[in-house]
KEDREN-280245 format. One record per residue (C-alpha): x, y, z; residue in one letter. Coordinates in steps of 0.02 Angstrom, whole numbers, plus 50000, padded with zeros to 5 digits. Example, Ala and Ser with C-alpha at 12.3 -4.5 7.8 and 13.67 -1.06 7.14 Angstrom:
<nodes>
506154977550390A;506844994750357S;
</nodes>
This chain:
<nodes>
513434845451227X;514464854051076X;513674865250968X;513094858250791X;513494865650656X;512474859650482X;513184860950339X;511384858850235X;511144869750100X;509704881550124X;509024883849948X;508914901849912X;508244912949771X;509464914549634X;509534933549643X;509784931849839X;511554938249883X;511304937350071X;512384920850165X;511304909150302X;512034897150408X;510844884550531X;511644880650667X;510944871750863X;511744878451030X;512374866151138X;510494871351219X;509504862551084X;508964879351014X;508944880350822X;509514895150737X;509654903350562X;510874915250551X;510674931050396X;512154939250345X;511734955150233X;512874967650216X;511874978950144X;510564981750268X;510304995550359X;509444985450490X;509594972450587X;508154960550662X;507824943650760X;506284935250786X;506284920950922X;504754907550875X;504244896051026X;503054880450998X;501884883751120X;500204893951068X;498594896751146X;498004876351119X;499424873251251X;498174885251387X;497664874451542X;495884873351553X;495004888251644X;496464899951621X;495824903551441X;497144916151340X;498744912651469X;499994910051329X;499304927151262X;499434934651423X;501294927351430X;501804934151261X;501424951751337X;502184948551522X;503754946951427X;503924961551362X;503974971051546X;505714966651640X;507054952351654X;508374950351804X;509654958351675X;508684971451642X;507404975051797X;506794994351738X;505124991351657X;504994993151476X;506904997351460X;506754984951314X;505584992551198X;506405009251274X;508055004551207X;507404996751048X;506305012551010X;507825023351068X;508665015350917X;507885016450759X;506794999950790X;505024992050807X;504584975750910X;503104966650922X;502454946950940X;500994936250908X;500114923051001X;499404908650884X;498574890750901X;500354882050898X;501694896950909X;502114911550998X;503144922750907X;504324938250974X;505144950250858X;506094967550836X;507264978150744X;508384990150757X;509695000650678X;511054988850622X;512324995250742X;511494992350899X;510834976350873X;512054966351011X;511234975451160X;509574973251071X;509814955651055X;510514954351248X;508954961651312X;507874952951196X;508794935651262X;508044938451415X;506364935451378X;506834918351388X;508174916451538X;507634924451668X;506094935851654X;505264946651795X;503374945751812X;503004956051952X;501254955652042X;500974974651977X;501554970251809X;500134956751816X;498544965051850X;498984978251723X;499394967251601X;497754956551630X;496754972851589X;497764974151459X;497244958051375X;495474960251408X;495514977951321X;496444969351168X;494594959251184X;493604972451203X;494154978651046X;493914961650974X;492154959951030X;491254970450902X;492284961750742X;491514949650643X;493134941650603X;493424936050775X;491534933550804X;491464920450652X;493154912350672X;492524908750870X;490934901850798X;491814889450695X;492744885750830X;491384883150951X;490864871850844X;491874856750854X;492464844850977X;492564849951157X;494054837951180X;495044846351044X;496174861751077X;495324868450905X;493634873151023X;494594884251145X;494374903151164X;496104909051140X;496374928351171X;495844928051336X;494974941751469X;494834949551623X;493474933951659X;494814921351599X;496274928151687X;495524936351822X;493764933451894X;493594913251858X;495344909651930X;495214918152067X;493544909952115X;494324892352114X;495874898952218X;497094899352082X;498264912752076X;498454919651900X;500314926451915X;500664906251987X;500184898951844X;500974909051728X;502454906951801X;502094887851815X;501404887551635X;503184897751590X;504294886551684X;503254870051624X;503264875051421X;504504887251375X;506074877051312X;507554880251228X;507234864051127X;505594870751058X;506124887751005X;506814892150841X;507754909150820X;508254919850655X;509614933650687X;509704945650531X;511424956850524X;512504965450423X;514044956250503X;514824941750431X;513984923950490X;515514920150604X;515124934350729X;513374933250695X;513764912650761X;514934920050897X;513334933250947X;511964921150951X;513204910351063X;513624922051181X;511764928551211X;510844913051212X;511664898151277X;510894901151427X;509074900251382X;508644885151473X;508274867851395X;506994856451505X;506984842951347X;505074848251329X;504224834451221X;503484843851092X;501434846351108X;500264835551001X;498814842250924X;498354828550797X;496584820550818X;495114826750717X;494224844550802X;492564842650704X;491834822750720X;490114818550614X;489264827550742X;490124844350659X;490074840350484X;488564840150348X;487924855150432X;487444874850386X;487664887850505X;486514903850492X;487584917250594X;486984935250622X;488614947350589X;488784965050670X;489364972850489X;487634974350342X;488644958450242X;488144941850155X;489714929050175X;489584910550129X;491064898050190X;491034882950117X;492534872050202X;493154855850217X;494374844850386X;495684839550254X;497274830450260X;498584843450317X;499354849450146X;501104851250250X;501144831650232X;501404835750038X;502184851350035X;503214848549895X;501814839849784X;500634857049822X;498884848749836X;498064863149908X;498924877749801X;498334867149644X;496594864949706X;496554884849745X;497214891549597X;495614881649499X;494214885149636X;494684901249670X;495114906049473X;494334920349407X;494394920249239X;493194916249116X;492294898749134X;492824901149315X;491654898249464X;491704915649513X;491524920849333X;489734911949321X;489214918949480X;489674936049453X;488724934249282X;487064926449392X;487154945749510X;487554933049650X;489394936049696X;490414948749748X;492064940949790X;492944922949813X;494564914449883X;494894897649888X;496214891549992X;497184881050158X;496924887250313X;497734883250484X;499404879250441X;499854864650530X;500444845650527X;499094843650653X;497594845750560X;496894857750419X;495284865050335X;495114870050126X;493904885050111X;493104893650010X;492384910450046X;490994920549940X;490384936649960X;488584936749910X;487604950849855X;485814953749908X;485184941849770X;486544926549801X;485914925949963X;484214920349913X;485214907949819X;486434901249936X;485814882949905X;486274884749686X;487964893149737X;488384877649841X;487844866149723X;488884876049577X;490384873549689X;490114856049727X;489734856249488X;491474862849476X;492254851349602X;491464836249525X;492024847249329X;493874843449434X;493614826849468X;492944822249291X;494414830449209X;495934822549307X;497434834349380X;497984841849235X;500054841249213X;500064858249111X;499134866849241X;500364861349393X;501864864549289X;501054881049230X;500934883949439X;502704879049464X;503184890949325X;502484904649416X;502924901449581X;504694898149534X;504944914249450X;504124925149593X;505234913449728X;507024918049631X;506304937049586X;505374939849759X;505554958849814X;506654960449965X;505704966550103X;506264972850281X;507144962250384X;506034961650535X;504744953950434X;506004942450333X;506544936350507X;505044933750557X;504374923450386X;505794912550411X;505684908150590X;504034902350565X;504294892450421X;505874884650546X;504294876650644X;503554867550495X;504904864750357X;506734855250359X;508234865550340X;508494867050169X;506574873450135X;506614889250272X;506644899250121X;505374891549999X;504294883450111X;502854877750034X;502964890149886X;503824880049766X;503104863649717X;504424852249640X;503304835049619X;502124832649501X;500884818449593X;499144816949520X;498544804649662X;499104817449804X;498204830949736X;496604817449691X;496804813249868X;496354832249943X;494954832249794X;494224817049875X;494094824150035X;492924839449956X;491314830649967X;489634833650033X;489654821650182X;491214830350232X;490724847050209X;490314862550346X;489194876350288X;489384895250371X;488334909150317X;488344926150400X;486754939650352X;485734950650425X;484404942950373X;484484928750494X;484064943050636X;482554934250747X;482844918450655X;484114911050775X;483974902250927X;485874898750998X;487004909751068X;489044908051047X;489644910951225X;491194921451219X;490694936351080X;488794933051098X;488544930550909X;486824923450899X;486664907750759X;485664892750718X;486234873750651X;485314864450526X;485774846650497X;486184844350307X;485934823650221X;486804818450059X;485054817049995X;484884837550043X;486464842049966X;486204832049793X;484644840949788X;485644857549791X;486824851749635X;485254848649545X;484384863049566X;485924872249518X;485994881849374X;486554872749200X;488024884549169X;489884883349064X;490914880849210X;492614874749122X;494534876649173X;495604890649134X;496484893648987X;498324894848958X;498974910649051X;499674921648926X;500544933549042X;501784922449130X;503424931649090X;504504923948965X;505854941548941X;506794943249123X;508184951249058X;508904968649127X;508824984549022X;510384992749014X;510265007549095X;511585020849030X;511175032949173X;511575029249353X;510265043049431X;509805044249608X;508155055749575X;506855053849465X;506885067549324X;505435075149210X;505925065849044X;504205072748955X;502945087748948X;501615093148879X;500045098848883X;499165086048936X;500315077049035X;501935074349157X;503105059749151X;504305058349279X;505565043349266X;506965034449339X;507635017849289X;508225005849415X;509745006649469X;509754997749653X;508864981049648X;509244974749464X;507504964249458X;506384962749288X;505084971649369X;504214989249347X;503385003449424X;501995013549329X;500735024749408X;499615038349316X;498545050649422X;497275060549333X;496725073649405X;495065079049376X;494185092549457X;492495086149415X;492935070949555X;492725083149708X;491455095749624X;490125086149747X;489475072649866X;488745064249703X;490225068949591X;491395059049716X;490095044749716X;490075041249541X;492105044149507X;492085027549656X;490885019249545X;491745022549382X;493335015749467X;492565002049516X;491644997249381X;493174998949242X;493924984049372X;492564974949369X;492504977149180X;494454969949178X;494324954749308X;494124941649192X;495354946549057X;496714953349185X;496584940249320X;497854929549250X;499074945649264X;499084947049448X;499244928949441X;500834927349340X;501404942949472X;500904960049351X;499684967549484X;498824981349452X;497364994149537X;496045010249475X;495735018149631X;494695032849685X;495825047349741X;495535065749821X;495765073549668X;495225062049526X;495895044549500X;497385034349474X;497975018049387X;499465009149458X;500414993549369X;501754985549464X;502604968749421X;503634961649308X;504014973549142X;503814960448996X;501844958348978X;501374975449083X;501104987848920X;499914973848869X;498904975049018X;499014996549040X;498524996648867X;496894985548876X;496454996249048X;496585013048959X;495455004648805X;494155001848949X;494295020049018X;494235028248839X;492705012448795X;491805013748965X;490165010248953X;488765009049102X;487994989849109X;486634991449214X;486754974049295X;488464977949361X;487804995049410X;486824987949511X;487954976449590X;489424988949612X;487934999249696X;487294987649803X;489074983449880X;489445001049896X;488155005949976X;488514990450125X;490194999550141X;489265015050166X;488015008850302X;489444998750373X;490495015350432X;489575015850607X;490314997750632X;492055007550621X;492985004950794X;492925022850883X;494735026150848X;494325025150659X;493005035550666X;493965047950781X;495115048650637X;493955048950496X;492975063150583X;494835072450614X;495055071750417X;493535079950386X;493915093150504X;495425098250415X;495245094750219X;494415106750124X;493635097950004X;492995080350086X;491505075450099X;490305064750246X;489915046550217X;488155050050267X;487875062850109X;488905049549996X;487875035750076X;486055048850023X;486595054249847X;487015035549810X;485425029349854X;484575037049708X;485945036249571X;485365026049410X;486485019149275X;485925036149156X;486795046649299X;488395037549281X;488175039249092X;488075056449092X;489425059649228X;490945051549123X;491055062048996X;491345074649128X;492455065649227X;493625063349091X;493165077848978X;494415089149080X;496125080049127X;497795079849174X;498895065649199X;500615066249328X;501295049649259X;502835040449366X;503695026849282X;504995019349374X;505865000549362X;506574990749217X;506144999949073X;507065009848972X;506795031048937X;505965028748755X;504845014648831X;504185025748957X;503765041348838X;503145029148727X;501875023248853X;501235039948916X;501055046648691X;499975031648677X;498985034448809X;498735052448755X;498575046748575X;496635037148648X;496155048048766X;496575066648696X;497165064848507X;495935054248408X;494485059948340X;493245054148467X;494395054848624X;493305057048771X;494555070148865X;495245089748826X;496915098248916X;496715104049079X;497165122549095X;498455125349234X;497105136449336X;495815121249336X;496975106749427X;496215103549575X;497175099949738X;496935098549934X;497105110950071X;497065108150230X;496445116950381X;497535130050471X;497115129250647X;497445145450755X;498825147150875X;498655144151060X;496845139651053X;496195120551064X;494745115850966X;493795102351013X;492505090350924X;491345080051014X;489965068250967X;489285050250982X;490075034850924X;488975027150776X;488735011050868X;487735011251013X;488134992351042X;490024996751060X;490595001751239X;492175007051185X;492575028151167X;494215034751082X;495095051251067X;496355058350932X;497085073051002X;497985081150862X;499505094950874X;499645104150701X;501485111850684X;501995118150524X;502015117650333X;503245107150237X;505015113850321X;506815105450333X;507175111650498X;505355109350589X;505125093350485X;506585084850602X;506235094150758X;504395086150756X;505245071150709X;506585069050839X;505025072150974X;503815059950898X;505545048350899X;505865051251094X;504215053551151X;503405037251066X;503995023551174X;503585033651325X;501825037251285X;501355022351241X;502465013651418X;501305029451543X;499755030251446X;499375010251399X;500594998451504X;500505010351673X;498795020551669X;497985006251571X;496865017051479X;496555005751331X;497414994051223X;497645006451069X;498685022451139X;499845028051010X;500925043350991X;500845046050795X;501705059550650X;500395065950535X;500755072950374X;499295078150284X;499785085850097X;501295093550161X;500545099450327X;501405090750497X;500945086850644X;500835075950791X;499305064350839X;498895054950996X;497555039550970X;496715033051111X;495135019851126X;494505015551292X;492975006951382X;493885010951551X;493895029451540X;492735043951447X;493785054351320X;493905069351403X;494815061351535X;496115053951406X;496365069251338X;496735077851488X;497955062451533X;498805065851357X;499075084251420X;499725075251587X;501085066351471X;501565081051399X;501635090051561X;503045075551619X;504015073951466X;504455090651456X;505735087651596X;506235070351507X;506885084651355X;507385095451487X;508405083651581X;509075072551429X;510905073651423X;512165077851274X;512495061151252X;510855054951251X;510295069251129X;511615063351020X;510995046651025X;509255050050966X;509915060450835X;511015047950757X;509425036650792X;508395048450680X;509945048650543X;509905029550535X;508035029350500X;508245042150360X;509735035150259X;508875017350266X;509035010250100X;507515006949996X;507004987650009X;506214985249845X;505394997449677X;503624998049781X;504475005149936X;505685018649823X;503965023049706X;502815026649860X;504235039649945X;504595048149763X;502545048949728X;502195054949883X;503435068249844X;502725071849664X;500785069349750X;501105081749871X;501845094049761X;503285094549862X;504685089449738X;506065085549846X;506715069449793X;508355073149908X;507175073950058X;508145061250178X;510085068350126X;509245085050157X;508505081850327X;510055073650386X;510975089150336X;509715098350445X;509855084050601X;511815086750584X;511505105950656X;510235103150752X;510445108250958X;509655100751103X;509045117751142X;508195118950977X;507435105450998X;506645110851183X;506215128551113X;505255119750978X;504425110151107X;503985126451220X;503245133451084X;502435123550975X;502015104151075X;501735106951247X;500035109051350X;500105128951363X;501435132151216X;500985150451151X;501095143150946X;500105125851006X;498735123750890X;497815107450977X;496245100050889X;495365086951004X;494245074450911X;492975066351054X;491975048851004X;490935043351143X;490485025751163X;488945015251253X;489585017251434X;489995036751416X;488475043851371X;488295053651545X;490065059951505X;489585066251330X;488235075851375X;489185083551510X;490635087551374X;489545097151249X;488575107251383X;490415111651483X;491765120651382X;493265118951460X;494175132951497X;495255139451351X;494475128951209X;493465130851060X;491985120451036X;491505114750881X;489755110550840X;489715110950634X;491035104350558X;490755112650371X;490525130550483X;492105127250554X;493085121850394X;492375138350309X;492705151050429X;494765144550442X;495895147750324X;496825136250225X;498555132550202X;499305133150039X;499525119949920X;501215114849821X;500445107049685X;499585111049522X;501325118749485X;501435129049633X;503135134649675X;503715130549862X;503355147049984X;504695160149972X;505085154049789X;503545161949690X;
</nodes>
């Protein structure tokens, strides 16, 4: 059989300049070829059509446990993990996914290399090795990937709602699999695990179900002539394609409300719907029209009258499961404490605005409205990295015909009023499936789901039951939205007269900083604008950072309903809570965005304290709070690392106590504080043109520091707060040990961090080019060999200038003194992997490094975040990357192992080692041993404030602090 080549025309975005090609090998495997010159990297992402539906019954999670046997060996290549060696080796990242219907393998890697990536990736599907070894570790593997699971709410629920329905549908299966699955079960019916994966490989996997994306910088020809060459041979068994259709929730499963107890303090309502899959009208949009109205929050808007009632929190409307197969239409509500003593009303207001849909007909100027926006954000869409391009489009390979790889479903191009009546018809009550999750259901249930043990009950609902609910349902305005008056109608380009690489400090004064740099690389009508104001008030105290959150919060809360149809038409923006004040950030397309950044400083310099959304804001807050010990051990290994080494941060539990008694007058009297002292570091960046920016920041500093009654004064250069980190001392190890929150959750973590140096060209690529060779191989001897959890990563740390290197472990096999000590272990071992690495290969890894740093910006987001973290930090070295090649380009392998001697390994004489201990449910023996048994050489610590007090601090580089030797 001949290779086809189709000549279809993929439809791309008008501003696209990359080339694509589809072609099928002679194999039956379909294939998208990317040609982008430009890019720095290259990528592939390989989806096959067989997910965890396709698992035989009683080997629950195989596919899953397939997607990772893959990743171990192949004939070709028979050293373990030589793939994800090599790919790491190279400048790249690989991962994959198991779904319902796919299984999907990807990586990336420095443009150059990609033709022995892509050989070694090939193999995956020719002629892989799963030894016996490989399988046992892998199976423990998997069931610590579920261990982790087991305590998440997210998996909990989505297992409920899969429980259930139909035992005869795929839908009902538990899909992640564990050591029972895998393991135990099979072997107590005689099966042989490693058989039937091999069986279930041999059976499934087929070139004829697979569809492959290749991203390069080569032309398509030898991209064609690559793809040929590498996999032609994966083998083609003419697999019929798997058929999921049939209904997975009957009667039985409908018309019903489920009362689930969650592990987190939340109220969540899920109202959802079996609908007609809304791939069958893709290109008429059904489901992206009926979202956009139900899940609308502007005024008149469902959410809007529920957030008005002090019964919501949140909402989203929308499809879920993807699929041709079958589908569900959601909607999701976070309640506050008073909406769940309404939960009846709120359904019967959604099923008042569904029938408010039906009465008023689809609406043409609302779907072409839609189309409007979609079409502009499809031919303006932000380029994003390849490996995630390549993966978008393989997926949408599986569901869409050639020509719509690119849009997919995005794009609706026919205007049908019956289609979209059609999905509305399908929203009713006797169709309908009810989940709640609260902790007030505790010792109200009587059922138990059998794979996460979330405990629920099921209450039949009647027609009669739910009309009941509509009537009783508050007599509110619910009415469409009105015409969006920020869809962008200006896309043209500024001309920018100044082809700058940097930004530069176009304006000073005393009450601000502008920094600015036009765009100059990805010629969209988009911009960039972030002010930070830093206010020392913020950190002054445990209540003073309470009430900045709540101010933050509150002024976007204020905004929702007037700036919702921003972030719809694609201007997003955000007020967030930061460590030294706060910060507003607009992103999105430049025509309407002073509009919006004017209205949000109006509601700073107009804030005013509403009690009622006080109250609310409180009330969710405070869940958050109470909802930390629910953290996973390696978050709160990390959380309680940070608080070890910033100086001015304070504990959730003292945020969680001063909250609890903060009124609306404390708020009222905190603001004018807050704001009363203030400097802004303002970054504009993007499509805008020099006057425009100084324009922006002189009316922002006209209302909030020139009129008569503006609420804030010039900060004096001696007030601007900042954040210092811990210095730890040299060759001693600290260590931190306590209790993990949860007592429920068996798993314990570690995060053994190495602190190096302060901000430094030469150091900053030494720790680099370590954490660059040393990644791949921690994570191969510490997860994939020793097994000791499914999180163990080898991490850089930058905190404010100050770098480092952090190993993350979470376990339920092992206590975390024993992972540390295996982390030393590494260590121990890879010093003779530096010792023995040859010329050549130190070469390699250099160039490696020097690929990663002269990768090209993707899009305005990606350049603002690495120039703000610069101007953030203090740091001011916009030439970072060209400067840190420059330092690479010197740099000698026996550099690099000094550095290591002294400053990274186990007994290095500059090591400065901070061990942060969590101990879970089945290591409480272990703990108490830890904290009565110092290990030899270490420093215990038992308070962390004491600790942070008696350290010194390293110093910072901003609040115009000049870099050290340059005072």
């Amino acid at each position: 059989m001949a290779m086809e080549r189709s000549e279809v025309e993929i439809v791309k975005p008008r501003n696209d300049k990359r080339e694509y090609r589809r072609i099928v090998l002679p194999n039956s495997l379909e294939v998208c070829l990317i040609s982008d010159p430009d890019t720095d990297k290259a990528a592939a992402s390989m989806n096959v059509d067989v997910g965890s539906f396709c698992d035989p019954e009683g080997l629950e999670g195989l596919a899953h446990f397939l997607e990772h046997m893959l990743f171990y060996a192949s004939e070709k290549y028979p050293v373990e993990d030589s793939y994800s060696k090599f790919i790491a080796e190279h400048g790249g990242t690989t991962n994959a996914f198991t779904s319902s219907e796919n299984t999907n393998f990807f990586f990336d890697v420095n443009a150059d290399c990609l033709e022995e990536a892509l050989d070694r990736f090939a193999q995956f599907f020719i002629k892989p090795l799963m030894s016996a070894d490989a399988t046992i570790r892998e199976i423990k593997a998997v069931d610590s990937e579920h261990q982790k699971n087991l305590l998440t709410d997210v998996w909990r629920i989505n297992q409920l709602e899969k429980h259930l329905s139909s035992r005869d549908h795929p839908y009902h299966k538990f899909s992640t699999g564990s050591w029972e699955t895998l393991e135990v079960r099979p072997k107590a019916k005689g099966l042989d695990t490693r058989l039937e994966l091999l069986k279930f490989y041999e059976n499934n996997y087929s070139a004829n179900l697979m569809q492959l994306v290749v991203y390069a910088k080569e032309n398509l020809d030898v991209i064609q002539s690559l793809v040929e060459s590498k996999f032609v041979a994966v083998r083609n068994i003419s697999r019929n394609p798997f058929d999921f259709s049939g209904n997975p929730c009957p009667s039985e499963h409908l018309q019903i409300l489920v009362k689930a107890v969650p592990i987190k303090d939340c109220h969540k309502l899920k109202i959802f719907w079996p609908i007609t899959p809304g791939m069958h009208h893709y290109k008429e949009g059904p489901c992206g029209y009926l979202s956009h109205l139900i899940g609308h929050e502007g005024e008149g808007s469902l959410f809007s009258v529920l957030k008005k009632l002090g019964w919501a929190i949140s909402l989203v409307a929308g499809e879920e499961e993807r699929s041709y197969a079958f589908s569900f239409f959601y909607t999701i509500i976070e309640l506050t404490d008073a909406g769940q003593e309404h939960i009846e009303e709120i359904v019967g207001l959604l099923f008042k605005y569904i029938k408010l849909l039906q009465d008023s007909g689809v609406q043409k100027w609302i779907f072409d409205e839609l189309v409007a926006i979609r079409e502009t954000g499809f031919h303006y869409k932000d380029k994003i990295p390849p490996i995630h391009y390549a993966l978008d489009v393989a997926l949408n390979m599986q569901l869409y015909p050639p020509e719509d790889w690119l849009v997919g479903s995005s794009v609706p191009s026919k205007f049908s009023p019956d289609t979209i009546q059609k999905i509305l018809n399908e929203l009713t009550p006797s169709n309908v499936r009810i989940f709640c999750q609260s902790k007030k259901f505790e010792g109200c249930t009587n059922l138990t789901e059998p794979w996460y043990g979330t405990q629920f009950a099921v209450e039949k609902l009647d027609i009669m039951t739910l009309e009941k609910w509509v009537e009783k349902a508050p007599d509110v305005n619910l009415s469409l939205p009105k015409e969006n008056v920020f869809i962008p109608t200006d896309l043209s380009l500024k001309n920018v007269q100044e082809k700058v690489r940097y930004p530069r400090m176009l304006r000073k004064s005393p009450f601000s900083r502008l920094w600015y740099k036009p765009d100059t690389n990805f010629f969209t009508p988009k911009a960039y604008i972030r002010i930070d104001f830093n206010c020392p008030e913020s950190k002054h105290s445990p209540e003073a950072s309470v009430l900045t959150e709540m101010f933050t919060r509150l002024v976007m809360d204020y905004l929702n309903e007037y700036a919702y149809d921003a972030d719809v038409a694609g201007l997003s923006y955000g007020i967030k809570h930061t460590d030294t004040g706060f910060e507003i950030i607009c992103v999105g397309y430049n025509h309407k965005m002073r509009v919006l950044l004017d209205k949000i400083i109006s509601k700073i310099d107009d804030f005013e304290v509403r009690p009622d959304r006080f109250s609310v804001i409180k009330e969710s807050l405070q869940k958050e709070y109470e909802n930390y010990k629910f953290h996973p051990p390696y978050r709160q290994a990390m959380y309680y690392c940070s608080l070890l080494l910033e100086e001015h941060s304070w504990p959730w539990s003292e945020e969680l106590e001063v909250l609890q008694h903060l009124e609306p007058n404390h708020l009222l009297q905190f603001t004018p504080r807050l704001l009363g002292k203030t400097h802004l570091e303002c970054y504009i960046s993007g499509n805008i043109e020099p006057k425009e920016a100084e324009s922006t920041v002189e009316h922002i500093e006209e209302v909030l520091f020139k009129a008569s009654n503006s609420p804030s004064k010039q900060l004096f250069p001696s007030q601007h707060a900042t954040k210092r980190i811990v210095k730890l001392q040299d060759g001693l190890r600290y260590y931190y040990a306590v209790e993990g929150s949860n007592p429920s959750d068996e798993n314990s973590s570690i995060v053994n961090y190495i602190q190096v140096h302060q901000d430094d060209m030469k150091m900053n690529v030494k720790l680099q080019l370590v954490a660059l060779v040393a990644k791949q191989p921690a994570f191969h001897q510490l997860r994939s060999i020793e097994q000791l959890g499914y999180i163990a990563l080898l991490r850089q740390r930058n905190d404010h200038g100050v770098h480092g290197l952090q190993f993350i472990i979470q376990s339920t096999v092992k206590d975390p003194s024993y992972l540390d000590a295996r982390v030393n272990a590494f260590l121990g071992t890879f010093e003779s992997t530096l010792y023995e690495m040859s010329d050549d290969e130190f070469k390699s890894n250099v160039n490696a490094l020097i690929d990663l740093k002269l990768e090209k910006h993707k899009n305005l987001r990606e350049e603002a975040a690495f120039f703000w973290k610069e101007i953030s930090d203090g740091t001011l070295l916009f030439d970072r990357k060209e400067s840190e090649v420059g330092a690479l380009r010197e740099l000698k392998k026996e550099e690099l192992v000094e550095f290591f001697n002294s400053h990274v390994k186990f007994d290095a004489p500059q090591r400065r080692n901070l061990s942060v201990q969590v101990y879970g449910g089945l290591h409480q023996m272990e703990y108490k041993h830890a904290i009565d048994n110092l290990p030899p050489g270490s420093c215990q610590i038992t308070d962390i404030f004491s600790f942070r007090r008696s350290r010194p601090l390293y110093g910072s580089f901003r609040a115009g602090q000049t870099r050290p030797g340059k005072i």
